[in-house]
N, C-alpha and C positions, 0 to 999 in steps of 0.2 A: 080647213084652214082658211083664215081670210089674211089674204095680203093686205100689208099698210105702211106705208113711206115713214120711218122711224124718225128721217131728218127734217119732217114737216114743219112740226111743231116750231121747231129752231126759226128756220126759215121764213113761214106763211101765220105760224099762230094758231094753227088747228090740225087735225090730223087729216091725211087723205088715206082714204078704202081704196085700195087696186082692186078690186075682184074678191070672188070665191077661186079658191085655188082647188078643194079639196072639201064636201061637207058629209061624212058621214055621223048618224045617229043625231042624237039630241048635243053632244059637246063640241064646241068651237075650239080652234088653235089659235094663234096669231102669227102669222109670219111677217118679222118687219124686214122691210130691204129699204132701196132708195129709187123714187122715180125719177124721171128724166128732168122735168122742172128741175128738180132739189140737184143733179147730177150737175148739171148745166152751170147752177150758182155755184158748187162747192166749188167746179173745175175755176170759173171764174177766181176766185178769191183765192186758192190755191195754186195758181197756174205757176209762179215760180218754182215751185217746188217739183212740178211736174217738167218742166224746162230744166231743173238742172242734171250733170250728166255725172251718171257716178266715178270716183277717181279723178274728176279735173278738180282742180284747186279755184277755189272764184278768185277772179280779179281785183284791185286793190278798189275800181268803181263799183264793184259788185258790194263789195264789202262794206263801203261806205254809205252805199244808200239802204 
């Protein structure tokens, strides 16, 4: 299996190779996940959502912006 950052493309425009994870015989796998770069920018862009707290109701500035 070869690892590969599936949220690359999005982000950078090409793919990134993590590694061989696993290579037996002549057949390959692909395993996608996400690398830290790609981690980093999603957290960035999504961080409200990650801030918010389950069961509180947002506020009327919350709401507005």
């Amino acid at each position: 299996m070869i690892c590969r950052c599936a949220w690359h493309p999005q982000y950078y425009g090409h793919s990134l190779w993590s590694g061989v994870a696993s290579w037996r015989g002549w057949g390959v796998t692909f395993t996608d996940g996400i690398c830290p770069r790609c981690v980093d920018r999603f957290r960035t862009e999504h961080r409200e959502l990650f801030e918010r707290r389950p069961g509180k109701a947002p506020t009327e500035a919350e709401v507005a912006a």
